[in-house]
VOSE-647960 format. One record per residue (C-alpha): residue in one letter; z, x, y. Coordinates in steps of 0.5 Angstrom, whole numbers, plus 500, padded with zeros to 3 digits. Layout:
BEGIN
AZXY ...
***
This chain:
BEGIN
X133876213 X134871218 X138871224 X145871223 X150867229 X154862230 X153856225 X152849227 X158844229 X156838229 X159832235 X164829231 X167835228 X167839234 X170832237 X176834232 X177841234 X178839242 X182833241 X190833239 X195828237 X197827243 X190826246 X189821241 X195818241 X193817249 X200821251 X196827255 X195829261 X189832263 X187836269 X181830271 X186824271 X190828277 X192824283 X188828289 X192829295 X190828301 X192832307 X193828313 X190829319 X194832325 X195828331 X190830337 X194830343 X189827348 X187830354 X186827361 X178830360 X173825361 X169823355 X162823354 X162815353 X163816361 X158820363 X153815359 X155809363 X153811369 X147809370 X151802368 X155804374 X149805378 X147798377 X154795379 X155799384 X151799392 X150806394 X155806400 X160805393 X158810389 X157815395 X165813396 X167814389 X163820388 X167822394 X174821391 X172824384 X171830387 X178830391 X182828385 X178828378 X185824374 X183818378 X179814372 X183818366 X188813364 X183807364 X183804357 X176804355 X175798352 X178793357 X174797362 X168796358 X169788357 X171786364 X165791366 X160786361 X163780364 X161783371 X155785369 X153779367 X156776373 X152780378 X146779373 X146772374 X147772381 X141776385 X142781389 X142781397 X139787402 X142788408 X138792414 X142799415 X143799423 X149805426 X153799428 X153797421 X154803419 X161804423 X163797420 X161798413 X165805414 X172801416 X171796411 X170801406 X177803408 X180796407 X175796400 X179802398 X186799399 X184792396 X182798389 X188802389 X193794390 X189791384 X188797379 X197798379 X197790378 X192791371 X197797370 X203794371 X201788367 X198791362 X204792355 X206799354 X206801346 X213804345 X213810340 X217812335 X219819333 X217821326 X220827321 X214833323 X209836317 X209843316 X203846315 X199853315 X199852322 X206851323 X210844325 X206838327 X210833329 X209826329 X209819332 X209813329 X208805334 X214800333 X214793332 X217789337 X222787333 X225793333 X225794340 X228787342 X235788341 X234795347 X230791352 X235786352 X241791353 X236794358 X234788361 X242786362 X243791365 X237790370 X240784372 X247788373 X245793377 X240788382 X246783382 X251789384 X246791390 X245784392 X253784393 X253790396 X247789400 X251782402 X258785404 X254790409 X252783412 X258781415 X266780414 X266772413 X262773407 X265778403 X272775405 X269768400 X266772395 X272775394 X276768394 X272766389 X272772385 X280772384 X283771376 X285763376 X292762374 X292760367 X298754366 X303754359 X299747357 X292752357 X295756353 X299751349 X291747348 X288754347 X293756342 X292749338 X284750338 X285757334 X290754329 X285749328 X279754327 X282759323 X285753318 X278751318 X276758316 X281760310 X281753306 X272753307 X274761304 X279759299 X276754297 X269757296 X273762292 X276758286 X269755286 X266762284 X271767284 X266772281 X261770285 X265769292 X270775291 X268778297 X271772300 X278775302 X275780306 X276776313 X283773310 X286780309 X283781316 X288775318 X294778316 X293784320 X297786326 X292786331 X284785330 X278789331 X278788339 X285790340 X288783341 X295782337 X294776332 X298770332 X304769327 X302762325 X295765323 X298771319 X302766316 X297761313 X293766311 X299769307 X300764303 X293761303 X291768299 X298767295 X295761292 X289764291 X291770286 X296766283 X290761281 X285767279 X290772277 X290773269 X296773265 X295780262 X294786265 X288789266 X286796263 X281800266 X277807264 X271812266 X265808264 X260812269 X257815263 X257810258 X251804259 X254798258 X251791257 X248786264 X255782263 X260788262 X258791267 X258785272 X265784269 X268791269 X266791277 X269784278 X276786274 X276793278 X274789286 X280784284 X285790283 X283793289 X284786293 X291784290 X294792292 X290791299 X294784299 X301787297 X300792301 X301787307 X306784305 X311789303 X309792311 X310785314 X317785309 X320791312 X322788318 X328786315 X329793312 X329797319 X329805318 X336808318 X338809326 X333804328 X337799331 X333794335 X334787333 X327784331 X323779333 X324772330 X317770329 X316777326 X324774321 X320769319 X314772317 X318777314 X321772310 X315768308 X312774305 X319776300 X317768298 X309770296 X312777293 X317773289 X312767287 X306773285 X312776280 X314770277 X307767275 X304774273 X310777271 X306782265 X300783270 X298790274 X303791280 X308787277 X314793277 X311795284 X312788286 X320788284 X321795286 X318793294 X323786292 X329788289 X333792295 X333785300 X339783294 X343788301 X340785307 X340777309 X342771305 X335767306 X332774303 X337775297 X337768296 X330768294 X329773290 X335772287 X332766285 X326769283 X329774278 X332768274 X326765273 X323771271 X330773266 X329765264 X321766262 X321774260 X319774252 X317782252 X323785257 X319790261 X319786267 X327785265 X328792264 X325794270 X329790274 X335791271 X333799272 X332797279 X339794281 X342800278 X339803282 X341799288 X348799286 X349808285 X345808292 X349803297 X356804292 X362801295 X357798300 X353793295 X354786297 X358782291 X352777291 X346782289 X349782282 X349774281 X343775278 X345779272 X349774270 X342770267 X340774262 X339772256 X342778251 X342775245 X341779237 X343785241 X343792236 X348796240 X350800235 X343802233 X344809232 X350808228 X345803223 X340810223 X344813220 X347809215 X339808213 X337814212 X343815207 X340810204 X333813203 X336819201 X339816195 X333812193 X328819194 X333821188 X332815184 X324815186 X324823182 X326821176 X321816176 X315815172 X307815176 X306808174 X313805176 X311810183 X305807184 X308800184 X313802189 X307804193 X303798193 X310794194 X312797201 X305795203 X305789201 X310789206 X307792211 X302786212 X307781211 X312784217 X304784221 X303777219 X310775221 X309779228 X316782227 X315789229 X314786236 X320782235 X323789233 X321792241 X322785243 X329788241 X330795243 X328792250 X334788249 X338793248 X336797253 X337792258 X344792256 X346798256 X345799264 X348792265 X354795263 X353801266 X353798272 X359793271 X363800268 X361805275 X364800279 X370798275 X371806276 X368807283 X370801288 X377796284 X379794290 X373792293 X369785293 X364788287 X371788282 X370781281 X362781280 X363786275 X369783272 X364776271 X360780268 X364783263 X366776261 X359773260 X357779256 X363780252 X360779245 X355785245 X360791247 X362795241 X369794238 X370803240 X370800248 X374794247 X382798247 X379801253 X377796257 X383791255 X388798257 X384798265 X385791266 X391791265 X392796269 X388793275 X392786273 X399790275 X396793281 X392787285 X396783289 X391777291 X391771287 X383770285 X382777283 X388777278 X386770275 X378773275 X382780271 X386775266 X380771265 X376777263 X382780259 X383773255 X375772254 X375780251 X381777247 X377772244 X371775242 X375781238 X382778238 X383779231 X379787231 X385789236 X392789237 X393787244 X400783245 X396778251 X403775253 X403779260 X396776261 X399768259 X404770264 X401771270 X396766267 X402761268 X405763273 X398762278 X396756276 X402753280 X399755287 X393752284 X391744287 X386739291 X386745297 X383751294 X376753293 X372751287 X372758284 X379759283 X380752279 X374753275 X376760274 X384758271 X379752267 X376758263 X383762262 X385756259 X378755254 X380762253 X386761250 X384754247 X379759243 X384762239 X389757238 X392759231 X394766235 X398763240 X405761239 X408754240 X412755246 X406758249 X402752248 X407747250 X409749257 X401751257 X399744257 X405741261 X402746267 X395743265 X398736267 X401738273 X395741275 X391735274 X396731276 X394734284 X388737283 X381733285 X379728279 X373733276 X379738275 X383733272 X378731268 X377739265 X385739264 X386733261 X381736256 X384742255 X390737253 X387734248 X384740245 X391742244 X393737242 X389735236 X390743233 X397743234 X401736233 X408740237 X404739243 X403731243 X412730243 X411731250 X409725251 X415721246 X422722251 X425721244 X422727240 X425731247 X429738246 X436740249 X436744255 X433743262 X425745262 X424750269 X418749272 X418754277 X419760270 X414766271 X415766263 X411760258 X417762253 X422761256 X422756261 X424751256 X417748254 X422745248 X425739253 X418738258 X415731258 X409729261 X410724266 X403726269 X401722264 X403715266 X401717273 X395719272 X393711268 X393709275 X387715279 X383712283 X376715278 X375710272 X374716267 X380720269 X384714268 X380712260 X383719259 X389719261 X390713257 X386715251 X392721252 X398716252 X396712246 X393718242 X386714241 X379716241 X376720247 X372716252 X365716250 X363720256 X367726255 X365726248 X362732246 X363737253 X366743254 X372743259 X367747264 X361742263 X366737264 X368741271 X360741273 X358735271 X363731275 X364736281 X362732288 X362737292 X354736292 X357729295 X355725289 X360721285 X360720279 X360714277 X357711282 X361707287 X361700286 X360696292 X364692295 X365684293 X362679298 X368675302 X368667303 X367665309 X368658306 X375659305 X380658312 X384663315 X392664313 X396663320 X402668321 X408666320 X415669321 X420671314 X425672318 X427667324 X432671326 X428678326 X423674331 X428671336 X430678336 X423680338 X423675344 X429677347 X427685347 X420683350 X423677356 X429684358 X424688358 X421691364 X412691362 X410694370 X407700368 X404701374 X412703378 X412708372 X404712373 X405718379 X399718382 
***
């Protein structure tokens, strides 16, 4: 039988057995491959032991060296055995080269040896030793010291080595000059100090020479120049180098938000100027780089993004960290105007100042961005300066209008609004009247008041069509189905379910307005915000509901019973006619006690008072004109003969407005045009000074304004007095207008007149001079004799 044992494998196949898929796809690791990691050696302190090298070279030293030398250097080796151990080897060994062949060229000289040369040689060899001693600390001195540095210690089976590692000289530079710095202190103070021990006189000068030097205002007015000029340099080259690249150059605001700050880095307060340039530099720049949507960010830290989102997520992120770090500022600069409750310190005018410039940069930032981040933060920073100064309420007054103006969504208009509101519960009665003038530009139009009301009647609506929709069949089901899409998309194309919540917004805004105007009808009528409130509901009129309208007017009328003071009455009877004649006809109010007081005080009104009471009796008598058909003839009449009066004393764009008015009642009603006939003239007598229009006799008024007002010093009062007269067509340039725009557009208090005033005519100096002569001789020879009887010696009459 043959021997059993283990089959023979060929190479290939048992190649196969050994090697894997991974082996031949070339993804293992084998052990072979593996990195050895060599261990470091550990640093060998050296020792001050001599080294063997030495002992070898001293047969060299023997040929150097005379044997008197080598007894003495024997000698102090055995004294002090570390003499030589510092001596680097290899210098040693190069000057020792160079001298052996110096002394190899040169042939050496013998001496004979007598006692008295031993005793020289034994006193030169003391000098010898001294002459070593000075040149072996000069080559020590003059040698460079390498400069160590610490390193991390190694642990190993031993325990911890540590280590230490050469520097470069770069490294060391910055330390050897400090050091070297303060070298030269420490000598200069010795050799000051040395030199005051040397006598008085010397440190008597020095001490002269030490003193501050008084520094004049033209030095630091020059001083003050150069650093203007410097730092306007440094913002433009920054601003500029920014709006070139912003992504790039964003860092850029660092050093102009670093301008703004109080104080700098080594204490020094900054200049005002300067924090004032960089303000509005770094304004300019964010209202140029700023985009007009708002920037929304999330967590992408576990999600990989592309090379460009990333770079544009950190740029939108970088840009929104420096604007709230810009706002910051300003909001700080701008609380000076606010000062803490109790802080009675007056500020500073440059700090006013300051203040004021940055409400401005706020204000601009909000009206250019007014949908980007940090917009309602900027109005909430703002609003509450409508209480402080003119100069700031002004601003951001003018700020909110244009913001109002350009609004298209009505976030930002909401929040404002919300904003005053709270400013108007907060301050109360304390609220300055013209906080609320901006209101008055809000564009509330296509408002939905009653939007609950409409829900309801829809869904009435829907539930009758649920019930048509049961009994109907599945075909006509999904044709309604597909019918309701269809109209989806169609509102979707029409962008109308934004201009539903463009809508909503509206009437949010709305509703605080009013609740603002209702708080202070409630809370304060006896105060300056009456008026502001009064205004308001005058404009806004249109938009209240029908359910507030008897309300408000029974209010009112209470308010025009008890004021006293003429404007407010007028500004209540304006509001009341204006409510009247929006929703006159939905209510029955009987307005005869409002055109009485209306009558009443248009009397007192002429050339002398304010703009605001005319314009305000103008808009009470547009309010009537506007529901002429409601308003009785006498009433109108004795209306337009006070309108005449009053124009007939009043300033020209006044006249101009009331002649208007004249004519639009004229041409609706035809009684009122018989004041100008004397034979269409009732009976009776017409009592101007009659607080009632029914019963002052209106019936046998007649305008003689008219005729007057023919001859007026403005050439367009005159063309409408005229067209009044012959009942003609109205001049062509009042044709058109409305009795208020009449009133604004020819107003001069601006100190502009319109038309134009002619120049005067050239005079001819060709033509001769007229002498003076008497009319009545009589009269002249009266004179004579007056003036020859009379005595003209003033001087006897003068007590000195």
């Amino acid at each position: 039988m043959a021997k059993k044992g283990k089959p023979k494998i060929s190479k290939i196949k048992r190649n196969n057995h050994t090697t894997n898929k991974m082996k031949k796809q070339g993804k293992l690791k084998l052990q072979r491959h593996r990195t050895k990691v060599q261990k470091q050696k550990q640093p060998v302190k050296e020792t001050p032991e001599y080294s063997s090298d030495s002992e070898s070279s001293s047969n060299e030293w023997a040929d150097m060296l005379d044997e008197e030398e080598q007894q003495y250097i024997v000698n102090r080796l055995a004294k002090q055995p570390n003499l030589l151990s510092n001596i680097p080897e290899k210098e040693d060994n190069k000057r020792g080269s160079k001298r052996k062949k110096d002394k190899e060229r040169l042939p050496k000289v013998k001496k004979p040896r007598t006692e008295n040369s031993m005793d020289d040689n034994i006193g030169s060899s003391d000098d010898s030793d001294s002459e070593v001693e000075v040149k072996y600390e000069k080559d020590l001195a003059q040698r460079p010291v390498k400069k160590m540095r610490s390193l991390l210690p190694i642990k190993t089976k031993d325990g911890l080595v540590e280590r230490t590692e050469e520097c470069d000289d770069s490294d060391t530079e910055s330390a050897e000059e400090d050091q070297a710095g303060v070298d030269d202190e420490v000598e200069k103070a010795a050799v000051e100090s040395g030199s005051e021990h040397d006598s008085d006189e010397e440190t008597m000068e020095k001490s002269e020479d030490n003193e501050e030097k008084e520094i004049t205002t033209v030095e630091l007015l020059a001083a003050r120049r150069d650093r203007l000029r410097h730092e306007k340099l440094r913002i433009g080259a920054l601003c500029s180098s920014l709006l070139e690249s912003p992504e790039k150059k964003l860092k850029n605001l660092y050093p102009i938000l670093y301008l703004m700050d109080e104080h700098l880095k080594d204490g020094t307060a900054n200049l005002v100027s300067v924090r004032k340039l960089a303000s509005l530099s770094a304004a300019e720049v964010f209202r140029d780089i700023l985009p007009e949507y708002k920037l929304r960010h999330q967590d992408y830290s576990d999600v990989k993004l592309k090379k460009d989102t990333l770079s544009l997520y950190k740029y939108e992120k970088e840009l929104l960290e420096f604007y709230k770090r810009y706002l910051q500022r300003l909001e700080k600069a701008a609380s000076v105007l606010r000062p803490k409750k109790g802080d009675k310190r007056k500020p500073d005018d440059p700090r006013v100042s300051l203040g004021l410039l940055s409400i401005k940069c706020m204000c601009t930032l909000l009206v250019a961005r007014p949908n980007f981040n940090y917009a309602t933060n900027i109005a909430q920073s703002v609003i509450p300066f409508l209480d402080t100064t003119p100069e700031a309420r002004n601003t951001v007054t003018e700020a909110c209008t244009d913001v109002f103006k350009e609004d298209n969504k009505g976030e930002i208009t909401l929040a404002i609004v919300r904003l005053i509101n709270q400013l108007a519960k907060r301050r109360g009665s304390r609220l300055n009247p013209a906080a609320l003038d901006c209101l008055l530009q809000l564009k509330i139009q296509d408002v939905e008041l009653d939007e609950e009301h409409d829900l309801k009647m829809k869904k009435k609506t829907e539930e009758k069509k649920k019930k048509r929709i049961v009994n109907l069949s599945k075909k006509e089901k999904k044709r309604a189905k597909k019918l309701k899409e269809v109209e989806r998309e169609l509102l979707e194309t029409e962008a109308k379910e934004s201009e539903s919540a463009r809508r909503k917004q509206l009437t949010e805004v709305t509703k605080t307005v009013f609740h603002i105007y209702f708080r202070l009808l409630k809370s304060s009528p006896t105060t300056g915000l009456l008026i502001a409130a009064l205004n308001g509901i005058a404009k806004f009129t249109h938009v209240i509901n029908l359910e507030y309208y008897s309300d408000l007017v029974s209010i009112l009328s209470g308010l025009v019973r008890s004021s006293a003071d003429r404007s407010t009455r007028l500004v209540v009877v304006g509001t009341v006619l204006a409510v009247l004649a929006k929703a006159g006809d939905a209510l029955n109010v009987d307005p005869a006690v409002f055109h009485t007081h209306l009558y009443q005080d248009m009397l007192a009104v002429h050339a002398g008072c304010s703009r605001s009471e005319t314009a305000t009796v103008v808009e009470c008598a547009s309010a009537v004109c506007q529901r002429l058909r409601r308003v009785s003839c006498g009433v109108l009449r004795a209306l337009a003969k006070r309108l005449l009066t009053m124009s007939s004393h009043g300033q020209h764009h006044a006249a101009l407005a009331s002649l208007a008015l004249v004519w639009t009642i004229m041409q609706h009603n035809k009684h009122v045009s018989a004041l100008f006939e004397a034979e269409c003239a009732g009976s009776g007598r017409f009592d101007p000074l009659s607080p009632s229009p029914e019963h002052c006799g209106s019936h046998a008024a007649l305008g003689y304004e008219g005729p007057i007002l023919t001859s007026h010093y403005h050439p367009v009062v005159r063309a409408a007095a005229a067209a009044l007269l012959q009942r003609g067509g109205w001049p062509q340039e009042l044709h058109g207008l409305t009795p208020m725009q009449i009133f604004d557009q020819y107003d001069c208090s601006q100190l502009c007149f319109k038309p134009a005033i002619p120049p005067p005519k050239p005079r001819d100096v060709t033509k001769p001079k007229t002498s003076q002569t008497w009319a009545r001789p009589d009269f002249k020879t009266y004179c004579e004799t007056v003036e020859d009887n009379l005595n003209m010696d003033i001087d006897n009459f003068i007590e000195r």
